[in-house]
Structure formats: structure tokens, C-alpha cells
C-alpha positions as CSV (number, residue, x, y, z in Angstrom):
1,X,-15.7,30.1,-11.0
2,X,-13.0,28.6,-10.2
3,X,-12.7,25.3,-8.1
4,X,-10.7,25.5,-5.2
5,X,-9.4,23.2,-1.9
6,X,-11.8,24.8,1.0
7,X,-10.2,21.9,4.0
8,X,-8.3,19.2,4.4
9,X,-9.8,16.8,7.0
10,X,-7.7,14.4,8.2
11,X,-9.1,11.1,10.8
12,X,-7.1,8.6,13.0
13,X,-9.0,5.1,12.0
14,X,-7.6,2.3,13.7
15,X,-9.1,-1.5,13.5
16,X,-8.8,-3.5,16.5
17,X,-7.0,-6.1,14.1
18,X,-5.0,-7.4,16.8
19,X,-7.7,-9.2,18.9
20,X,-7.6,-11.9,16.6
21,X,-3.7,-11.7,15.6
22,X,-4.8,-10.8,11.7
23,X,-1.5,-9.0,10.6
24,X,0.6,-11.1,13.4
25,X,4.4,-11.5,12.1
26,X,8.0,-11.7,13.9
27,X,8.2,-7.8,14.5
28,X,4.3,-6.9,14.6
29,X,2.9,-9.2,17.4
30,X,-0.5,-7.5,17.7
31,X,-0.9,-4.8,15.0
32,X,-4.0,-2.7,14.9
33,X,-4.3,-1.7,11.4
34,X,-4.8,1.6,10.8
35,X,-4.7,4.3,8.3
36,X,-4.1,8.3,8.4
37,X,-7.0,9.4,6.1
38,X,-6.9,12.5,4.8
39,X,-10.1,14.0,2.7
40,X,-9.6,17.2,0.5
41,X,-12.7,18.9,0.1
42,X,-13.4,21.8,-2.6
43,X,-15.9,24.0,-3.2
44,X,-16.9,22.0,-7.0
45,X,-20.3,20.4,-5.9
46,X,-19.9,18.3,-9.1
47,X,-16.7,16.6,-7.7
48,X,-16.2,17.5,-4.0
49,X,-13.6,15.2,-2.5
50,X,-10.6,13.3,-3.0
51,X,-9.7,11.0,-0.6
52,X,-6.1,9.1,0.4
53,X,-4.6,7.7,3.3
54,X,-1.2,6.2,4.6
55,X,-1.0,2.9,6.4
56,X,0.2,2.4,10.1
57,X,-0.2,-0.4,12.8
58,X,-1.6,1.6,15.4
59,X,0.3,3.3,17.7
60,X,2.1,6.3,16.5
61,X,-1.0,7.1,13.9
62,X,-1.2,10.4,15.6
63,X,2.1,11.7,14.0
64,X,1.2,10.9,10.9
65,X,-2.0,12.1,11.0
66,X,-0.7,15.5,12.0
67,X,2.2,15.5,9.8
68,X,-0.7,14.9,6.9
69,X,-2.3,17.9,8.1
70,X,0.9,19.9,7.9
71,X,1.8,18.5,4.3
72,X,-2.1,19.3,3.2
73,X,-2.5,22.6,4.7
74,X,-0.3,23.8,1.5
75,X,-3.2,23.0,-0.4
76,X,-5.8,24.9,1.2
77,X,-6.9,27.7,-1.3
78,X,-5.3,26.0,-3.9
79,X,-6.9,25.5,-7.8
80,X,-8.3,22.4,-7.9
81,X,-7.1,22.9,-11.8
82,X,-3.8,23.8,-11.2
83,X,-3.4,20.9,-8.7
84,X,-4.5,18.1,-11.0
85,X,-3.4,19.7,-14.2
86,X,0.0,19.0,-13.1
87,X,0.5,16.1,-10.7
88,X,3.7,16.4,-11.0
89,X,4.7,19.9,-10.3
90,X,2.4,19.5,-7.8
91,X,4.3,16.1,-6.1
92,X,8.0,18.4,-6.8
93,X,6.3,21.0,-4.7
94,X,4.9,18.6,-1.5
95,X,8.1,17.2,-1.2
96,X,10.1,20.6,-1.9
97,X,9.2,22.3,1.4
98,X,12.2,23.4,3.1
99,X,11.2,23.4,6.4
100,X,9.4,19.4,5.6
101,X,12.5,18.5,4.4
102,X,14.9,18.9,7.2
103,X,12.2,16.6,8.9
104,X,13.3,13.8,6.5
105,X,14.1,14.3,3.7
106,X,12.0,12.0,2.0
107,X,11.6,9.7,5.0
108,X,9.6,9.0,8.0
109,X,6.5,11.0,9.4
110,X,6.5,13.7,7.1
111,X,6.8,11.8,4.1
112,X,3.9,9.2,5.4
113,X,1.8,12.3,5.6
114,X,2.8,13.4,2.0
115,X,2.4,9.5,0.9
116,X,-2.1,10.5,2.1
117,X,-1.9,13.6,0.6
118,X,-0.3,13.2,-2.7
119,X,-2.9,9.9,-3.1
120,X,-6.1,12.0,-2.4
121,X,-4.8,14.3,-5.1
122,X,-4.9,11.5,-7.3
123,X,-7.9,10.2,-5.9
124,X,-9.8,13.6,-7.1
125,X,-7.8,13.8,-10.1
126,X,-9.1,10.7,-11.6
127,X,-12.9,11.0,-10.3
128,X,-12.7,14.6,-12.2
129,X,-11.2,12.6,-14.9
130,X,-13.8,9.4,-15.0
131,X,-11.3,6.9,-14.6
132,X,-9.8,4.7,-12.4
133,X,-6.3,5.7,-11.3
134,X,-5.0,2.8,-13.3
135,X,-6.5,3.5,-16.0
136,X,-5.8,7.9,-16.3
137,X,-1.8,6.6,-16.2
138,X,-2.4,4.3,-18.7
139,X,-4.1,6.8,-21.0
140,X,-0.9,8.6,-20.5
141,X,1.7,9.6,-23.3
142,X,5.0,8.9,-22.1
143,X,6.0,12.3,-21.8
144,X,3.0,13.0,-19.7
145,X,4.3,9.7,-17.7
146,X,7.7,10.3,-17.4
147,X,7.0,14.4,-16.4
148,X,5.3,13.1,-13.0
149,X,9.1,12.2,-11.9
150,X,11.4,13.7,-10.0
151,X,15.1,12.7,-12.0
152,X,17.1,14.2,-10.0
153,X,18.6,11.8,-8.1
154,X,17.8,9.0,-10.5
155,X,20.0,9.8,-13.7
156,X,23.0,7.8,-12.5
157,X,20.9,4.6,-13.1
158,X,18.1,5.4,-15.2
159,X,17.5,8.8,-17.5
160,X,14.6,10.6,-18.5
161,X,15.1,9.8,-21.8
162,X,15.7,6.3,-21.3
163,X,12.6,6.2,-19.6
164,X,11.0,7.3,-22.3
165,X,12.5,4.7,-24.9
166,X,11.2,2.4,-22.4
167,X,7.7,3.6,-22.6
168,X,7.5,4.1,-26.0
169,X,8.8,0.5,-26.9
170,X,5.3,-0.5,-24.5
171,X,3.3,1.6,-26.4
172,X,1.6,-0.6,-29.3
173,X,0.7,-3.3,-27.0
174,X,-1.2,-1.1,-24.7
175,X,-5.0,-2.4,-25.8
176,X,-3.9,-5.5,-25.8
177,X,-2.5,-6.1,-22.4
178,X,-5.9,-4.1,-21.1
179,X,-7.9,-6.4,-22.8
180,X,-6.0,-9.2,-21.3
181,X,-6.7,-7.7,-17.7
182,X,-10.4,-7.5,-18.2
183,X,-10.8,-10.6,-19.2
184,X,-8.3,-13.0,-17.1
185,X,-7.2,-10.4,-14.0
186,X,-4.1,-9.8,-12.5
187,X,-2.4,-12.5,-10.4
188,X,-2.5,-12.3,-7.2
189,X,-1.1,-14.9,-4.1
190,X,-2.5,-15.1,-0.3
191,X,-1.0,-14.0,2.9
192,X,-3.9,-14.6,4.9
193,X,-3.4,-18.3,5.8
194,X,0.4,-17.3,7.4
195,X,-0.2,-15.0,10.1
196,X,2.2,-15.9,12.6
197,X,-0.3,-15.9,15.8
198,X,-2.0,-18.4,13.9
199,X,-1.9,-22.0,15.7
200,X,-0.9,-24.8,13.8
201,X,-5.3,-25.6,13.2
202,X,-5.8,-22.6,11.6
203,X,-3.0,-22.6,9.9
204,X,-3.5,-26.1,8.0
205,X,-7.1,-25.3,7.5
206,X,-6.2,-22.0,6.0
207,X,-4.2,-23.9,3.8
208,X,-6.5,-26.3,2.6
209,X,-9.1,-23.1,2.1
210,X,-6.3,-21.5,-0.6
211,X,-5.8,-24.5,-2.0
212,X,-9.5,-25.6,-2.5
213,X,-10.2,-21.8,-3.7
214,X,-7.4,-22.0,-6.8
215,X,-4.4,-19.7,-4.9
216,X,-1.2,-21.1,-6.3
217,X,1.3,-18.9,-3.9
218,X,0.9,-18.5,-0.4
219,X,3.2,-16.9,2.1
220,X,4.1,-17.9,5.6
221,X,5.3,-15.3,8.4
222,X,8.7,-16.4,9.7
223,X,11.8,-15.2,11.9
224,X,10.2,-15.8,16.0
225,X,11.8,-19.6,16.2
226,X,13.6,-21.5,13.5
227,X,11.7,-25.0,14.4
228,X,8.8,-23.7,14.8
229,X,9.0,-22.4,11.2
230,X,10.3,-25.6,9.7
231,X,7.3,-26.9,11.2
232,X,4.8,-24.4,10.0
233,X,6.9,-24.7,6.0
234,X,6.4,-28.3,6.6
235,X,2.6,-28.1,7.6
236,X,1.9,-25.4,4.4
237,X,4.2,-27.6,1.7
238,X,2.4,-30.9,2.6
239,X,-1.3,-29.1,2.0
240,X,-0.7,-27.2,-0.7
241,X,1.5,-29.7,-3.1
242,X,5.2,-29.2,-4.5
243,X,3.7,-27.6,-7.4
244,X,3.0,-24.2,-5.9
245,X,4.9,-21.2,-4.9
246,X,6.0,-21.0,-1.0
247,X,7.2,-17.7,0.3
248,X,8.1,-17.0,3.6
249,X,8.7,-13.5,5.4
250,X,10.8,-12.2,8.4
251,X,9.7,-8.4,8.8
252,X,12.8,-7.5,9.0
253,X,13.9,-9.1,12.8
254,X,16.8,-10.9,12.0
255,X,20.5,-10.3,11.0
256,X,22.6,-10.7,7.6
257,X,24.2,-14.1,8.7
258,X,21.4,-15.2,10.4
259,X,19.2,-14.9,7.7
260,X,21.2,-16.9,5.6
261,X,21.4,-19.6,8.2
262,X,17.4,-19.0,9.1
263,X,16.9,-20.1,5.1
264,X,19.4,-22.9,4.9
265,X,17.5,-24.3,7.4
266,X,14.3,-24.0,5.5
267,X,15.3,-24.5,1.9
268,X,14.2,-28.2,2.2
269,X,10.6,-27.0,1.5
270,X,11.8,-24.7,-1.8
271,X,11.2,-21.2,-0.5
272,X,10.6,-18.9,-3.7
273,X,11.3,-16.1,-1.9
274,X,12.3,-14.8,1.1
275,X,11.4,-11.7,2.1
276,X,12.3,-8.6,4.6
277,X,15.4,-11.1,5.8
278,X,17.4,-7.9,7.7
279,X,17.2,-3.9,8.0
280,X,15.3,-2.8,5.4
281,X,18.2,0.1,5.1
282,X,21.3,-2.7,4.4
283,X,21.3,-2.6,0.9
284,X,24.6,-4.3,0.8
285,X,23.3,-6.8,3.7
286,X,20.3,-7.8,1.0
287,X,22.5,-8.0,-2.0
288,X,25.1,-10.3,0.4
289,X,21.7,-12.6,0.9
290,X,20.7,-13.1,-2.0
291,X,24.0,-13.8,-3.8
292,X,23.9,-16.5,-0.8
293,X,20.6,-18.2,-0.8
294,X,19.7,-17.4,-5.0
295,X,18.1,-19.2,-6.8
296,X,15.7,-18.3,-3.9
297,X,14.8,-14.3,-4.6
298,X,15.1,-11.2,-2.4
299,X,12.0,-9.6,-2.0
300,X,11.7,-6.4,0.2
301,X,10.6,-2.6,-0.8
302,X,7.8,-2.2,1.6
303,X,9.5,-0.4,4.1
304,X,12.4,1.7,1.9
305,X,12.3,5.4,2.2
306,X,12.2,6.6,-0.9
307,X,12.8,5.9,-4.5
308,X,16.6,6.4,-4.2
309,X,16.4,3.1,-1.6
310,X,15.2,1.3,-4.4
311,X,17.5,2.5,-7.0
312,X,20.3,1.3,-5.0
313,X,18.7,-2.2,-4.2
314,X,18.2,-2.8,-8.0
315,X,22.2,-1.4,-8.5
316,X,23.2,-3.8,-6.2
317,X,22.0,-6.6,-7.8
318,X,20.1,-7.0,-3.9
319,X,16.8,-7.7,-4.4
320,X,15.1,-10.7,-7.4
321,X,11.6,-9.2,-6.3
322,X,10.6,-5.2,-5.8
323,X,8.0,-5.2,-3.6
324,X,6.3,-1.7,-3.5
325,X,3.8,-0.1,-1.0
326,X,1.4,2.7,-2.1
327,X,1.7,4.4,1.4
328,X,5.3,4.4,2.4
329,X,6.9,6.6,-0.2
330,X,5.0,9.5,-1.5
331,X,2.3,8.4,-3.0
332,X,1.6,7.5,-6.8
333,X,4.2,9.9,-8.1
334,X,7.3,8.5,-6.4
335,X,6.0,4.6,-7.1
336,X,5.8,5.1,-11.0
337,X,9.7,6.2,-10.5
338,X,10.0,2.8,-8.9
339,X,8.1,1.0,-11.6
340,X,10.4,2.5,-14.0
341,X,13.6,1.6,-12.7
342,X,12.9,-2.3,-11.9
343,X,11.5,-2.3,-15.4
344,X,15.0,-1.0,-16.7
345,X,16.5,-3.5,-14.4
346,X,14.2,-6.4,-15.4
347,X,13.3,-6.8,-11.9
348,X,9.6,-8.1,-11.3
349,X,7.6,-5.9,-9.3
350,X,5.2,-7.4,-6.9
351,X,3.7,-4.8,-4.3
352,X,2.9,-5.1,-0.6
353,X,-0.8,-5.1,0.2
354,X,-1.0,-5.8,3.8
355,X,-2.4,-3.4,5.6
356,X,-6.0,-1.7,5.9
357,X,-7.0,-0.4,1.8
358,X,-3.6,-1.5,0.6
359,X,-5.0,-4.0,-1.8
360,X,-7.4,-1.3,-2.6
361,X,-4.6,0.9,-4.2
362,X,-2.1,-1.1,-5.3
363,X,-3.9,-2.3,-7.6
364,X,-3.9,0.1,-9.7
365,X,-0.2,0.5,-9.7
366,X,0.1,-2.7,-10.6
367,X,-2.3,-2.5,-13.8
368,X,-0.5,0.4,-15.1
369,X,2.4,-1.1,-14.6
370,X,1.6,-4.1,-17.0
371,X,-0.5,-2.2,-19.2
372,X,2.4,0.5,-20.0
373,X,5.5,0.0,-17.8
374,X,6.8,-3.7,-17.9
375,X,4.8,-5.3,-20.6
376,X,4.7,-8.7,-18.5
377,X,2.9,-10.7,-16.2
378,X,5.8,-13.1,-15.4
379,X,6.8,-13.8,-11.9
380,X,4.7,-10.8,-11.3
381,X,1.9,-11.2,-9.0
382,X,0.1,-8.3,-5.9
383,X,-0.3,-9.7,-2.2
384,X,-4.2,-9.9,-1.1
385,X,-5.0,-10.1,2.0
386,X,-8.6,-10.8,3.2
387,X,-9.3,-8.2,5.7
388,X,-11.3,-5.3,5.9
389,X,-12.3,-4.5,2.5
390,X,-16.0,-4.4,3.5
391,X,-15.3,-0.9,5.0
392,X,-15.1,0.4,1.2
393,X,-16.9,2.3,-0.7
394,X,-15.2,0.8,-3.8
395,X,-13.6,-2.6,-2.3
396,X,-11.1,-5.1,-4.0
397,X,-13.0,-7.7,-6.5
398,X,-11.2,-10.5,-6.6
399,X,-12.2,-13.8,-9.2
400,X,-10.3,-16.7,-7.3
401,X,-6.5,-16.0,-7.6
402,X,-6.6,-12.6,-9.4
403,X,-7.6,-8.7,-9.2
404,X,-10.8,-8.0,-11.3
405,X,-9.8,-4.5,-12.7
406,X,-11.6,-1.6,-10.8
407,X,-14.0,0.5,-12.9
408,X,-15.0,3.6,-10.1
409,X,-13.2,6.9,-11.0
410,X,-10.9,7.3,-8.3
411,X,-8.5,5.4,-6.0
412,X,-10.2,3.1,-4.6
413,X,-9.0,4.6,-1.7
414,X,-12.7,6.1,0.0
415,X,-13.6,4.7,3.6
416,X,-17.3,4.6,4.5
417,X,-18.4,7.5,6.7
418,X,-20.0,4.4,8.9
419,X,-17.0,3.1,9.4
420,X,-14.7,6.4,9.5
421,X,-17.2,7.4,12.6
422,X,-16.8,3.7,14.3
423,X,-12.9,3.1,14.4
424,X,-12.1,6.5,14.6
425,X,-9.1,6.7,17.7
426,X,-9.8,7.5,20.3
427,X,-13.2,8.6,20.8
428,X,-15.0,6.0,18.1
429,X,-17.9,3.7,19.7
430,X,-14.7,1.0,18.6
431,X,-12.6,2.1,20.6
432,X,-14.2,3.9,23.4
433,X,-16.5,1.2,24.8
């Protein structure tokens, strides 16, 4: 008999983050992290479930909860074969709809709700599979890789067949590099000491804590008040030594010029990068700061649209660091595009992971992408923030500074049913007492 999608159940689960300011920067003052989860059940009792989410902040989950439901109803019925046979037709199809697309296209709500969606599909993919998502990619031919793109819109800076040659030209070092992952780990650097509602106490002993525990990059929330963030650079660079990395991060709040100005004003403690200085849609506003504040890098990615976004940042010569998000574009199809083309570019790729389950899947993307994209470690390194993982059925493992590779067919991406029932919004015991 044949397998098929019998529901797609989708949950609102919020986390009262914000009662201790966790997640606190210039443009998020009190963030609830949250996540629109999405479960796709099937009628195989052998493999039952996939599971995938997109991340929010709180309020507003609703939309993209229902806008999940919308995307995943096109599954219902569906072959379970047919769906993870061909991830890639199957991602051309999600984001094909019409009637979805006049919503966007490719953009807000609708593609958040694709972003749950297409990951649960690749959730139950690999669990049918055995593997880890990381590890299914990388086990991948490089036709099967680059056939889980859509080129369309790509060709003008990076062809299917140059794709290929890029793959290919990764291929004999593929055991290698894993092998080199499972025994060292992938770099990773801290967040959680620069929360911007932090006071200037928990801020230094946060410091001293990374320090102490081996992190050699931490990154500091900035943008709210110029001194004050001189002061909180000065208080992280005295603590943790001119030797390590120093990032700092605006979320997007302030303007071209003033983000110049807002980093002349800090480059006395050697920022390594500075990230989400303006809009996240000026392309030519990022590539006029960092021709301005280089050797100091560009980061940003977390909040662009869509693949084409980042095409046009690494065109511009706008960003030094690609920072991608495993919930904000389509899910694991559209993010291998990305992979792809900072690889051509020779752009480092160093993903966003804070949020609820972030650091859960990107991960993965971040494996594969050293294992069979890039080929290199350098400058590369995934954002960990130490929040929430407990909630996991198959959490982040962490050895100091660095990602322990993830073993558990799957995403990573499966909430406890404890948990789902407690912060469920609104009617959780969470929320509603």
C-alpha cells in the first residue's frame, strides 16, 4: 500500500522569552520566541511524521501558522514517495501556486509558511532515509544536488552547470572533511552574552563565562545609543582579550550614513563584522557600507526574501559575510541555492541561529555545506545561542566552541509533545495562567 499525507497539523508555540530580555536587540525590545510548527502525519506506521517549523517573535505567529496550513493543505493525500522522491519538484511546486504567489512572490507570510512546510518534508525524508539531513545532502551526487534548485532566476550569476563544476571539483574530499567534523566539530561563536536588555553585570559576567568556556567570537547587540555601545564594546573587548573576534549587530534600525558613522565610532575596539547595519532590502545601501567601513565585513542574510536577495548582495560586492536562516526563505531547497552562489562568489557563509530550534537546523546546512559545497572552514563559523534547546527531542550538542554533528535521522527540528502542549498560544498552561 502506498504511504500517503493523512493531516497536516500545524501549532502556535510561543516562549515567554521576553520576561528575561533573552533575544533583546535595537528593533526586538522583548521578543517571545516562537515558532509556526507544522507536523505532517501519514498513514506509514513505520515512519509517521515529519516535522518543521518557521521562526517568529511572537506576535503575528497566527499568520504564519495559517499561511502553513494553506501551503500544507497541497499535500494532503499526497504519496509520501512521490513527495520525498523528488524534493525538488516538490519545492518547484510549493512555491509555484498561482494564487500563493500573488501573495508574495517568494516573500512574507506565505513563504514563512512554505519555509515549515518544505523543512518537515525534509524532516520525513531523511528519517525514511536514516540520516541526518546533513548527512542525505551530502550523500548526494551533484546532479541530485544541483536538481533540488530552482535556476531560473539565478543563471545571470551562477549556472546550473557551473554549479555542477563546482560540486564536482568538492567531490574527492568528501570523507575527508566528514571525518574532520566528527572528530573536531564545526565552529561556532556566542550571542548569548550580548543581549541588549542585558545590564552592564550580566553583560561582563557573560563575558568572562565565554571566555572561561573556550568561545573565541562573541557578538554584541548594537544600534539603541552610540555611547552606550562604545561602552558595552569596551566592557566585552577588555574581558575577552584583543585576540578574539568582536562582532557587533544593529537589526536593521539605523540608516546608510548613520551606520557608517555608528561604526567609525566603534572601530576603536576592531569590530569583525558588523551586521544587519540598514534595511535588509538596500542592497546598494549594504554594498555602499561596506566599501566604507571594509576591512570590517558586511554580514546580513537573515532577513532577505529569497534567494534572488542574496544573489544580488553577493553581485554587489555588498556583503563579506552571508548569513543564512533556515526559516526565512523556503526551507532547505532555496538555502542550498544560497550555499551555492556565495561558494561561487567566495563569500563565507555563516548562518543565523537565533531564534527557538534555529541552531537545531542550521546545522545541518552548515555541515553539508563544508562537507560538499565550499570545501572550507575559514572565516566560517554558525551562531549558538543558549536558549531553549531542552524542549528537543534531538537538541544541539555542543563540545565548547563547536557543533558536535547530529546523528538522529531527521531535522533536528521535532518539539516535545510536553512542551508543544505547555507554550502552545493562547490556550497553553504558559500562557493562559
Amino acid at each position: 500500500m502506498t504511504a500517503r499525507i493523512t493531516e497536516i497539523e500545524t501549532i502556535d508555540v510561543r516562549f515567554p522569552t521576553s520576561r528575561h530580555l533573552d533575544g533583546s536587540d535595537a528593533m526586538q525590545e522583548a521578543p517571545d520566541y516562537s515558532a509556526a510548527y507544522v507536523v505532517l502525519h501519514t498513514d506509514d506506521p513505520e515512519f509517521p511524521e515529519g516535522h518543521g517549523f518557521t521562526f517568529t517573535i511572537g506576535r503575528g505567529t497566527e499568520l504564519a501558522v495559517q499561511a502553513a496550513a494553506v501551503v500544507g493543505e497541497r499535500l494532503r493525500g499526497r504519496s509520501v514517495d512521490e513527495i520525498v522522491g523528488d524534493l525538488g519538484a516538490l519545492w518547484r511546486d510549493l512555491t509555484g501556486d498561482s494564487h500563493l504567489r500573488w501573495l508574495g512572490p517568494d516573500k512574507g507570510v506565505i513563504h514563512l509558511g512554505t519555509a515549515a512546510v518544505v523543512n518537515a518534508c525534509w524532516d520525513l525524508a531523511a528519517r525514511r532515509a536514516g540520516k541526518p539531513v546533513w548527512k542525505l545532502l551530502a550523500d548526494m551526487t551533484p546532479e541530485q544536488i544541483v536538481d533540488l534548485v530552482d535556476w531560473r532566476y539565478l543563471e545571470d550569476a551562477l549556472t546550473r552547470e557551473q554549479a555542477l563544476e563546482l560540486l564536482r571539483s568538492r567531490w574527492d574530499g568528501r570523507a575527508e572533511r566528514e571525518a574532520h567534523l566528527r572528530e573536531h566539530g564545526y565552529p561556532a561563536y556566542t550571542t548569548s552574552a550580548g543581549w541588549l536588555g542585558y545590564d552592564d553585570e550580566k553583560l561582563a559576567r557573560l563575558c568572562r563565562e565565554a571566555v572561561d568556556a573556550g568561545w573565541d567570537s562573541v557578538k554584541l547587540k548594537v544600534g539603541k545609543d552610540l555611547e552606550d555601545d562604545r561602552r558595552r564594546c569596551r566592557i566585552a573587548r577588555e574581558i575577552i582579550g584583543p585576540d578574539r573576534r568582536l562582532m557587533i549587530d544593529a537589526n536593521q534600525v539605523l540608516g546608510v550614513q548613520e551606520a557608517i558613522a555608528w561604526h567609525k565610532g566603534l572601530a576603536e575596539f576592531d569590530i569583525w563584522w558588523f551586521e544587519e547595519p540598514t534595511s535588509p532590502d538596500d542592497i546598494l545601501g549594504h554594498a555602499a557600507i561596506q566599501r566604507e567601513i571594509s576591512p570590517t565585513h558586511v554580514a546580513t542574510g537573515e532577513h532577505a526574501h529569497n534567494v534572488v536577495m542574496f544573489k544580488q548582495l553577493l553581485q554587489a560586492d555588498a556583503i563579506g559575510i552571508c548569513q543564512i536562516d533556515a526559516c526565512r526563505v523556503a526551507g532547505v531547497n532555496e538555502n542550498i541555492a544560497t550555499l551555492l552562489l556565495a561558494a561561487a562568489h567566495g563569500v563565507p557563509v555563516c548562518p543565523h541561529a537565533g531564534g527557538v530550534g534555529l541552531c537545531e537546523l542550521v546545522q545541518h546546512l552548515s555541515i553539508f555545506d563544508y562537507i560538499a559545497v565550499s570545501g572550507s572552514l575559514e572565516n566560517r563559523m554558525v551562531e549558538y545561542v543558549d536558549h531553549l534547546h531542552e524542549h528537543f527531542v534531538d537538541p544541539v550538542r555542543m563540545q565548547g566552541p563547536r557543533y558536535r554533528l547530529p546523528e538522529n535521522p531527521g531535522y533536528s527540528a521535532e518539539i516535545k509533545r510536553d512542551s508543544l502542549r505547555e507554550h502552545s498560544f493562547p490556550d497553553g498552561p504558559v500562557w493562559s495562567r
